[in-house]
C-alpha positions, 0 to 999 in steps of 0.5 A, spaced: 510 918 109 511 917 101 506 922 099 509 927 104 516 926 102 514 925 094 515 930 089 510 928 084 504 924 087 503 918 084 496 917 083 492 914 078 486 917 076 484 913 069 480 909 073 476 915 076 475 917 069 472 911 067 467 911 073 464 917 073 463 916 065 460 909 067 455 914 072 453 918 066 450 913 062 448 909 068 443 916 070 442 917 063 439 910 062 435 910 069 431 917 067 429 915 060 427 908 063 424 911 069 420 917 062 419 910 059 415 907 065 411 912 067 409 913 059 406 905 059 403 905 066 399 911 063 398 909 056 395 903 061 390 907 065 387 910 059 386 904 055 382 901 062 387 895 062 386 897 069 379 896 070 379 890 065 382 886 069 379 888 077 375 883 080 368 885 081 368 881 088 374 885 090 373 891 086 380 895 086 381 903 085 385 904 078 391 908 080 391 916 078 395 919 071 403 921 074 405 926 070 412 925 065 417 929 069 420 934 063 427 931 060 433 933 063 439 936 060 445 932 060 450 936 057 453 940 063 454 933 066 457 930 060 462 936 059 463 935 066 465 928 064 469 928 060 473 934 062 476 929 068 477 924 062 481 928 059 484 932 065 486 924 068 489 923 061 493 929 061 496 928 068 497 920 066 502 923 060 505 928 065 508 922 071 509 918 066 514 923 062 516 925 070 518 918 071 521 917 065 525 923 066 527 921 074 523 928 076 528 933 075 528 936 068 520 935 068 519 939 074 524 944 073 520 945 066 514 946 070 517 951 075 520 954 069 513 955 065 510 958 071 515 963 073 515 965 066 508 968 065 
């Protein structure tokens, strides 16, 4: 009943903000070592590391070249990203000047700005 009956909601979304932040450089990280590990195990097979090391009593077929996946582009992701960093910051500011001014005033500045346009 609180948030039905609540003039401003009382969210916190800083913690959002910094999680989707932490996903970012998370999915960044996993692609370029995913890049990294395919590059090596390549790097590998052609230098025969493979076949040296194959045991002539259990011979073993060397694994087949992978192709490196194209690197992708992040930049959508990021400007996602720090959008709702910045829009958590914004709405931080924005309860906080409510709370401090009990409400009232601040919601009437906000009614009054949107009737103006």
């Amino acid at each position: 009943m609180r948030l039905a009956d609540a003039d401003l909601l009382p969210f916190e979304f800083g913690n959002f903000a910094d999680t989707v932040q932490t996903y970012v450089k998370e999915l960044k990280a996993l692609a370029e070592k995913a890049h990294d590990e395919i590059r090596e195990r390549n790097r590998e097979i052609e230098e025969g590391v493979f076949k040296a090391s194959d045991d002539p009593r259990q011979p073993l077929v060397a694994p087949k070249l992978e192709t490196v996946p194209p690197h992708l582009n992040f930049a959508p992701i990021e400007n996602a990203a720090e959008e709702v960093t910045r829009s958590a910051a914004e709405y931080h500011k924005a309860f906080e000047e409510a709370n401090a001014n009990a409400g009232r005033d601040w919601l009437l500045r906000r009614w009054q700005r949107s009737t103006a346009c």
